[in-house]
C-alpha positions in Angstrom: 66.6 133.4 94.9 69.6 134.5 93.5 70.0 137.1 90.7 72.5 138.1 88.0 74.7 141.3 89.1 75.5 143.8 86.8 78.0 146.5 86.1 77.3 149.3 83.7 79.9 151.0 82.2 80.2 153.8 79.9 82.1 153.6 76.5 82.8 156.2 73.7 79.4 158.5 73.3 77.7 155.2 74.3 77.1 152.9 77.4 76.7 149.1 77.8 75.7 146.3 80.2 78.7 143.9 81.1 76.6 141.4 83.3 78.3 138.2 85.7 75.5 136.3 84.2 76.5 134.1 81.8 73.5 133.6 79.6 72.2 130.0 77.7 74.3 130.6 74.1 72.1 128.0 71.9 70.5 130.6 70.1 70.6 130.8 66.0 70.2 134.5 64.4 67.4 136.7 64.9 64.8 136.9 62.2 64.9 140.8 62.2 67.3 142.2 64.5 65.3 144.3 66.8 62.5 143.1 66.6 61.5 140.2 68.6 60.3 140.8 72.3 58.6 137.7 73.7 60.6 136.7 76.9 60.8 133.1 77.4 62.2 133.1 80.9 61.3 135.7 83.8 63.1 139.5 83.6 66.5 138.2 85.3 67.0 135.4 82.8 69.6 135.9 80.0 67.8 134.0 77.3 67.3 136.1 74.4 64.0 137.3 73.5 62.1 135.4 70.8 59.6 136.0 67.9 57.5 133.1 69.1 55.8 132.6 72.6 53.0 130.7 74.3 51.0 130.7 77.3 48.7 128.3 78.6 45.9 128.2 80.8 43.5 126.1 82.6 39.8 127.6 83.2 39.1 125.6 86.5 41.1 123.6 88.7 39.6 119.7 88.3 39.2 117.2 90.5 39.3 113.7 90.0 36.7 112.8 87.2 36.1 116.3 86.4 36.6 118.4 82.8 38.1 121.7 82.3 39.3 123.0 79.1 43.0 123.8 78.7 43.7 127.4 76.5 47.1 127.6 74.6 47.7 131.2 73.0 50.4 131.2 70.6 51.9 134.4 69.7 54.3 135.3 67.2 55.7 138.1 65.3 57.1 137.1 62.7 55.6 135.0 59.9 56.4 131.4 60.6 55.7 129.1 57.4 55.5 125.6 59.9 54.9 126.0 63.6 54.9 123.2 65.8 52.6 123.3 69.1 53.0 120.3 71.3 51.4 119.5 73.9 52.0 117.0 76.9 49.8 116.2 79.4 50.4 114.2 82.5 49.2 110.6 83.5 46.6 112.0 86.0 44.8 114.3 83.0 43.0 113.2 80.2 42.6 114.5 76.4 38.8 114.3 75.7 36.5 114.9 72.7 39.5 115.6 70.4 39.9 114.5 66.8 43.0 114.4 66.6 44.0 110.5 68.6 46.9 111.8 71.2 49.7 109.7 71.7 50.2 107.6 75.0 53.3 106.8 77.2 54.2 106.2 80.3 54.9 110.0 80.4 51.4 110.5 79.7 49.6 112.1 76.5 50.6 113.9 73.7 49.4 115.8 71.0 51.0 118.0 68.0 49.8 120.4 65.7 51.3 122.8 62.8 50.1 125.5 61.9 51.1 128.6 59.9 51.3 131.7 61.8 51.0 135.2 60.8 52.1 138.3 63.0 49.4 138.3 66.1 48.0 135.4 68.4 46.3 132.2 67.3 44.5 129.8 70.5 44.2 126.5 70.7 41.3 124.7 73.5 41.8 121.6 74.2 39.1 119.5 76.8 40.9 117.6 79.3 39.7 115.3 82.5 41.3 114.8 85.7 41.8 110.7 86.0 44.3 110.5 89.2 45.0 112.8 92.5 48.6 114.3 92.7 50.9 117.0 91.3 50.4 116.9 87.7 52.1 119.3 85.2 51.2 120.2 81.8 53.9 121.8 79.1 53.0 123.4 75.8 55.8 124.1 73.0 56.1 126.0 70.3 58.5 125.7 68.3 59.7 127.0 64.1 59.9 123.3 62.5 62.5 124.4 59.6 64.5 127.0 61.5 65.3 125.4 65.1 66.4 128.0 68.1 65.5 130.1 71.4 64.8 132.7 69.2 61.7 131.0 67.4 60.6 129.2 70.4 58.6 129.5 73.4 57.4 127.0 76.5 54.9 127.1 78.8 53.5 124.9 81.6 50.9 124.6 84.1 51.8 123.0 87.7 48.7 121.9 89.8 47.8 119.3 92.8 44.5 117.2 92.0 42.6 116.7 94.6 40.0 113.6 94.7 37.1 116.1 96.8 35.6 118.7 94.6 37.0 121.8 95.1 40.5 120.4 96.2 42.5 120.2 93.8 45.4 123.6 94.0 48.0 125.4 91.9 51.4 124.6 92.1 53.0 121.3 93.0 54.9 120.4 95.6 57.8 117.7 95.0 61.1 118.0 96.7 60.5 115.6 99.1 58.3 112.2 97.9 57.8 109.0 97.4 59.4 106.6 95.0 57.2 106.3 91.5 55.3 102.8 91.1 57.3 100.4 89.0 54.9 100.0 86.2 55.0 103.6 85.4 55.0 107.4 86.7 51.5 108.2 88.4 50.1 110.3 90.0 51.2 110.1 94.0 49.5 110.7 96.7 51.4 108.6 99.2 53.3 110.2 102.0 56.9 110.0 102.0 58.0 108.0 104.8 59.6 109.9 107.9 63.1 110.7 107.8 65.2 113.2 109.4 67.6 115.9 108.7 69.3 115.3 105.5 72.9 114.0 106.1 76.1 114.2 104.2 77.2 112.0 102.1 80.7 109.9 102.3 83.2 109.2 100.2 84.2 106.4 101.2 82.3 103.3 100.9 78.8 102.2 102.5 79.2 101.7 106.3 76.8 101.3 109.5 76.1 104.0 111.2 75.6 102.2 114.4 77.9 99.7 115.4 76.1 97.6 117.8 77.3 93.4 118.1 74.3 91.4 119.1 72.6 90.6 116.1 74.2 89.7 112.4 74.6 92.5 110.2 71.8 92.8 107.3 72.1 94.2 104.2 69.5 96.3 102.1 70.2 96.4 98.3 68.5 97.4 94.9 68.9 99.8 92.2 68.0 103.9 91.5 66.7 104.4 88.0 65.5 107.5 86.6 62.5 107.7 84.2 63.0 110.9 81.9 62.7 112.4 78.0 65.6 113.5 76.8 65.7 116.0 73.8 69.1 114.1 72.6 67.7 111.9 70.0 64.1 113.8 70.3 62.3 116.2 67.9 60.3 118.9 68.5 56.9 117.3 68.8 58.5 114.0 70.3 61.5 113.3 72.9 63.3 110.0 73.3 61.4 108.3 76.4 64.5 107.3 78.6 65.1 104.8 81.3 68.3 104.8 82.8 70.3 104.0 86.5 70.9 107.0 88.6 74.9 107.0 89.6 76.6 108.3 92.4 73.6 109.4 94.3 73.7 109.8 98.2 71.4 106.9 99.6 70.7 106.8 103.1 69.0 103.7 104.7 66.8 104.7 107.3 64.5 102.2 109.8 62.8 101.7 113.2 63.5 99.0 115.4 59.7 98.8 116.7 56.7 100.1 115.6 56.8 102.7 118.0 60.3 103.5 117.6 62.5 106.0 116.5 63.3 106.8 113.2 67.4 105.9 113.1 69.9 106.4 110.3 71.4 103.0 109.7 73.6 103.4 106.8 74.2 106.0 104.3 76.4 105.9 100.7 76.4 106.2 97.1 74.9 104.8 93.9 77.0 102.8 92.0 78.5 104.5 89.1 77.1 103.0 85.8 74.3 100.8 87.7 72.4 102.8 90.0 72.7 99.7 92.7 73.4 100.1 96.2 73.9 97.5 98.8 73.5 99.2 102.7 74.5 96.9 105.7 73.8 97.8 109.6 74.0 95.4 112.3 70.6 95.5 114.1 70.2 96.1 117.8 66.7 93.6 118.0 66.0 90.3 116.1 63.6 92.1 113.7 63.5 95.7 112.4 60.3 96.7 111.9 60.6 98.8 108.9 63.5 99.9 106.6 63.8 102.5 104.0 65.8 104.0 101.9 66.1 107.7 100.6 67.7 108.9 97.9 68.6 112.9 97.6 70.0 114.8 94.1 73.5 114.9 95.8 77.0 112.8 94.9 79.3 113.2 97.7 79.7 116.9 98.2 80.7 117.2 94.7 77.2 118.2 92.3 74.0 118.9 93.7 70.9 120.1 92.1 68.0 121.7 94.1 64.8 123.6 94.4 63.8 127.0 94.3 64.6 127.4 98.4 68.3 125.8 98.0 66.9 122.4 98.9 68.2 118.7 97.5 65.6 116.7 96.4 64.7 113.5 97.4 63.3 110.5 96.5 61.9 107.9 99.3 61.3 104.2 98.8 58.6 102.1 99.9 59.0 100.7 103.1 60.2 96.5 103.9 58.8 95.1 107.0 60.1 93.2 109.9 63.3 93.0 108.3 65.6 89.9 110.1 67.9 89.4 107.2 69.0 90.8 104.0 67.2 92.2 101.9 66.7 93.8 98.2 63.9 96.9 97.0 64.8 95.9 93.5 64.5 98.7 91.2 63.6 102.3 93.0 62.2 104.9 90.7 62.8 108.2 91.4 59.7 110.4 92.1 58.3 111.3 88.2 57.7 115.0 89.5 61.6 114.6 90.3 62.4 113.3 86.6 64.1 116.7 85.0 66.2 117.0 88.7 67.7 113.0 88.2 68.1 113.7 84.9 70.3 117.2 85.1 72.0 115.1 88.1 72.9 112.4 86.1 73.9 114.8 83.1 76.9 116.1 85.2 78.0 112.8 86.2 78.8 112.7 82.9 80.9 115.9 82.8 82.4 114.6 86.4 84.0 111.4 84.7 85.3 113.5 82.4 86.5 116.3 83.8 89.9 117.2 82.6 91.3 117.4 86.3 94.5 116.0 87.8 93.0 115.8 91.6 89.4 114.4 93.1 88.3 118.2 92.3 86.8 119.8 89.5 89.8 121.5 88.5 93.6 120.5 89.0 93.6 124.1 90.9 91.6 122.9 93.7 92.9 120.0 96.0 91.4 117.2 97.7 89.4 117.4 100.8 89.2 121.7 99.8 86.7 121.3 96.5 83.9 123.4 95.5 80.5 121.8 94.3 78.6 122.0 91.2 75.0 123.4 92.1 72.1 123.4 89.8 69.0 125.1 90.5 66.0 123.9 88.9 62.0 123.5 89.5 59.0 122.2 88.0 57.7 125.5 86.0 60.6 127.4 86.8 61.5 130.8 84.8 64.6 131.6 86.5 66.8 130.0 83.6 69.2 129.8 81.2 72.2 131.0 82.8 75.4 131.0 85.3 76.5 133.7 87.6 79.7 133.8 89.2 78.6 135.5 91.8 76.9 132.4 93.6 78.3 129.8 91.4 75.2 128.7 90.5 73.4 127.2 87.4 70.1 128.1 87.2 68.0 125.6 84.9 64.7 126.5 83.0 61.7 124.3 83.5 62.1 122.2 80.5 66.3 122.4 80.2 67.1 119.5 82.0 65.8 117.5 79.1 68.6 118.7 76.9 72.0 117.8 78.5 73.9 119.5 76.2 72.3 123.0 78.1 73.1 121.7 81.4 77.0 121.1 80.1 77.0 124.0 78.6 75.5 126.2 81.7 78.2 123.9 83.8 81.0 124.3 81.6 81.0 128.2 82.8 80.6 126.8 86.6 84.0 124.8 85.2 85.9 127.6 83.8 85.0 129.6 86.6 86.5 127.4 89.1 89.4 127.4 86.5 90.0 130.5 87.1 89.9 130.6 90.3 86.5 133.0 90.5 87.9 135.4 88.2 86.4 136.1 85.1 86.7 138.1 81.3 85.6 141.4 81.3 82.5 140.4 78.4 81.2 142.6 76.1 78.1 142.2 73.2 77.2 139.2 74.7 73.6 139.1 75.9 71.5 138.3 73.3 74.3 136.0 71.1 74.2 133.7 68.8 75.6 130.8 68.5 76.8 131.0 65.2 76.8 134.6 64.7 79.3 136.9 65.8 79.2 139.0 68.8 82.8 139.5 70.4 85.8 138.1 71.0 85.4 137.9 74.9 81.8 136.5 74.0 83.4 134.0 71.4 85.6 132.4 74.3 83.7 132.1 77.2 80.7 131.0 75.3 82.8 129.2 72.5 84.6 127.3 76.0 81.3 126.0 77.5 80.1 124.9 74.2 83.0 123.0 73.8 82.6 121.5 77.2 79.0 120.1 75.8 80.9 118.9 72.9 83.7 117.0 74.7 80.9 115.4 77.1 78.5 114.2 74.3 80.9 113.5 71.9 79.3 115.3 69.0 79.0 118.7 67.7 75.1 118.9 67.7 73.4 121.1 70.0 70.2 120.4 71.4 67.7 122.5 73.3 64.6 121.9 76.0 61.7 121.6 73.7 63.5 118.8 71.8 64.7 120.4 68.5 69.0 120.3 67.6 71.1 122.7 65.2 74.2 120.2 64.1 77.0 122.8 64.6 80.3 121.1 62.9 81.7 123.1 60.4 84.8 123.5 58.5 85.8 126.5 55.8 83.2 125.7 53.2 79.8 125.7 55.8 77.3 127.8 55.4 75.1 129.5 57.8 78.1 130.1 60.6 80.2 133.3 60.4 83.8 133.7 60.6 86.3 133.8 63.2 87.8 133.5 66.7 84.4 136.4 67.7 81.8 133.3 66.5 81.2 130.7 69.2 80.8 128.0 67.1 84.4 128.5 65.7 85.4 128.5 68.6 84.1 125.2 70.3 84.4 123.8 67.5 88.2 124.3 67.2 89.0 123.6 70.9 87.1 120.2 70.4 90.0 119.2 68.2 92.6 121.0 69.4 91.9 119.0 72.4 91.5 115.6 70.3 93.2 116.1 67.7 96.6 118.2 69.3 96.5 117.4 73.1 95.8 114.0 73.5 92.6 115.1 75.4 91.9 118.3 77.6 93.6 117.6 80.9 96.4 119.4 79.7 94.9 122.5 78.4 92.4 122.6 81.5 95.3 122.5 83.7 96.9 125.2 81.8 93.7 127.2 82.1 93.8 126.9 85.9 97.1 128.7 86.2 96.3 131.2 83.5 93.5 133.8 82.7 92.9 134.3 79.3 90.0 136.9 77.9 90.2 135.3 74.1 90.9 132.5 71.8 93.6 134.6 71.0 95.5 135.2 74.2 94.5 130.5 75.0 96.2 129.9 71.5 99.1 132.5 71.2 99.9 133.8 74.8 99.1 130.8 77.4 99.5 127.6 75.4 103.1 128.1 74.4 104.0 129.2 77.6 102.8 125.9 79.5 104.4 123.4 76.1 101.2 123.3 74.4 101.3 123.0 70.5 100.7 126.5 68.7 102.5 125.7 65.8 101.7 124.4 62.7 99.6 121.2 63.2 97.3 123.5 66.0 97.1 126.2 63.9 96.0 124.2 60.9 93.3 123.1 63.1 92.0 127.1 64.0 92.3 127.3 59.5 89.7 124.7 59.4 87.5 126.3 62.0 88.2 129.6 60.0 90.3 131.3 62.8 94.0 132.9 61.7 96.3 134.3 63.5 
């Protein structure tokens, strides 16, 4: 699995850690500098360390129809007035002999708490029963209810596989490949995906059969990929919005046998529509009758964004199978697999940043042209440490367990994948960066890349409110009278926050400042406003620089 790369380098009487990891910024300021060390991510992950952490626990593995009691230690220290703990538990577990009425959804159950913590470890039990057979995950969050940020948070979940035999039910869960979820609602599955073969890649052009035979009338295969997810955009700590949206611009390849005893054949392949989710697959058939027809659906558009598992693999989502087809056909709506949810949902999140994109060519950048792009690749997993950050050195995001819920994080974590490919693999020499704060000070190098990739979550969403995995949001607008944000081009938030309307406000959009970008390096704010927009026509006069005065930013 890939890792951040360092570079030490010695400076004055002192010494500091430059990394090529670019950490997840969303972090407010520290309670007491110093002296918060829970780690909410594993020992390569760039998230800051927190005052607040959790851990949870089952003490047996259930089988169907059998109780076992879940154990959530919360630890903190700091004093924390109003701590939420929430907990969500999937449809194939139970909350039993609890006071407290859980909430239900098609996500499954959930239950809040809050409670007022001192310096130490408080534990919560909680009896649950296994009700379904599958991979099932369960996530507890805590969170500071008043002050919202990485730094006063924690999350942790526990991935196992019921089984319906005592004894049979196993840790970890295994979903990269599976079938589609029920219509009615995400269960528990233990349905085999449908045989496929090697995963192909996907055109660009549109859908086409992939075998071209005459003797029968071509037959076309349609429906529609939607995503079931909870999204921490308009979500609260103890509650996310329940979402249920089309999938776009997702490969889809239709997949059949022309007797029962036949070969599996590819018979089409193409892409989601954007907006809709639908697809509509032709093939001409080579007997009156196919005997089955499927389709599959992996977490790739084109060759241009990808996100996959832990061992570089797409996932993907397989739909139930239609019999003796002879004519056309729909699967009506196809739900992607619910242990796949937080993968569509990241997926879908960058189609949003694709459409978007501030580019003059089919690339990501204006510096790269067609036919000669480079991809987009998210790594994430069910339970996964390895997050919040970019490295250059792979061009890779690596996601969190619970990130993909908040796709501001996954913008921001691809905005660095963007700037990157600005520049052309090159990138600022960053220093006092890891932890940082998003509206603290930490450097000027710090201030820009961060401050850029911010901005990038800005631009996409459309607002200036920054949102986290566990479902709480710090609003981050500001002008010269707001409180709570420090000063200056060396403060993140300034930062964003100023590009955001330079771009609207100056540019008529970022296209042109992007494209500028891709033909210049710059290591500040400073050198992008005073050095590299003037020399590509860019406004730095005074109606741009009145813009940096709001934002607090002279120069």
């Amino acid at each position: 699995m890939p890792r951040p790369a360092a570079l030490v380098a010695a400076g004055g009487i002192g010494a500091f850690v430059a990394t090529l990891a670019v950490p997840s910024a969303f972090a407010d300021a520290p309670t007491s500098a110093g002296t918060c060390t829970l780690r909410p991510a594993g020992q390569n992950s760039e998230a800051p360390p927190s005052c607040l952490g959790v851990t949870a626990s089952l003490d047996r593995l259930p089988a169907v129809g059998e109780r076992t009691t879940l154990t959530v230690d919360v630890r903190a220290q700091t004093a924390v007035e109003r701590a939420g703990l929430a907990l969500q538990l999937p449809p194939a577990l139970r909350i039993v002999g609890d006071d407290r009425a859980p909430a239900a959804d098609a996500f499954g159950q959930r239950t809040s708490r809050t409670l007022a913590l001192t310096p130490g470890t408080r534990t919560v039990k909680v009896a649950v029963r296994a009700v379904a057979a599958g991979p099932a995950q369960i996530q507890a969050d805590i969170s500071d209810i008043d002050r919202p940020d990485p730094r006063r948070a924690g999350h942790a979940s526990v991935e196992l596989t019921i089984g319906k035999a005592k004894g049979s039910t196993t840790k970890g869960v295994s979903v990269t490949e599976a079938a589609a979820t029920r219509v009615d609602g995400p269960t528990a599955h233990d349905r085999p995906a449908r045989p496929g073969a090697a995963a192909p890649a996907a055109p660009s052009t549109p859908p086409r059969a992939a075998a071209p035979a005459r003797r029968y009338a071509p037959v076309c295969v349609s429906g529609t990929l939607r995503n079931r997810f909870q999204s921490s955009e308009g979500g609260s700590w103890n509650r996310k919005a329940n979402r249920d949206l089309p999938v776009s611009n997702a490969n889809v390849t239709l997949w059949g046998r022309a007797t029962a005893n036949g070969g599996t054949q590819k018979l089409a392949t193409g892409l989601t529509g954007n907006g809709d989710g639908r697809f509509n697959l032709c093939y001409t058939p080579t007997t009156s009758v196919t005997s089955r027809v499927w389709a599959e659906f992996q977490t790739q558009a084109g060759t241009m964004w990808s996100v996959v598992d832990g061992s570089n693999r797409r996932y993907a989502t397989t739909s139930n199978a239609l019999s003796n087809v002879s004519g056309n056909k729909s699967l009506g709506d196809v739900y992607a697999n619910s242990g796949q949810s937080r993968a569509w949902h990241a997926f879908d999140t960058l189609n949003k940043l694709w459409w978007d994109r501030g580019s003059t060519t089919t690339c990501w950048t204006s510096n790269q042209q067609n036919g000669r792009c480079t991809p987009i690749t998210v790594q994430w997993y069910p339970g996964s440490r390895d997050g919040t950050y970019w490295t250059n050195r792979d061009d890779k995001v690596h996601l969190a367990d619970n990130d993909p819920d908040s796709g501001h994080t996954t913008v921001h974590e691809a905005g660095h994948s963007l700037m990157g490919k600005l520049y052309n693999g090159w990138w600022p020499y960053v220093t006092n960066c890891s932890p940082h704060y998003v509206n603290r000070t930490s450097s000027t190098t710090c201030g820009w890349t961060e401050g850029y990739a911010d901005a990038v979550a800005f631009h996409t969403f459309k607002d200036t409110v920054m949102t986290w995995g566990n479902g709480s949001s710090m609003n981050l607008g500001n002008d010269r009278t707001t409180r709570g944000i420090d000063w200056g081009d060396a403060c993140e938030a300034r930062v964003a926050t100023a590009l955001v309307d330079l771009w609207d406000r100056v540019d008529g959009g970022w296209t042109k400042s992007n494209t500028m970008m891709s033909r210049e390096r710059s290591s500040t704010f400073r050198e992008y406003f005073l050095t590299d927009r003037p020399a590509h026509g860019l406004d730095s006069g005074a109606k741009a620089r009145k813009v940096l005065y709001d934002h607090t930013i002279q120069y």
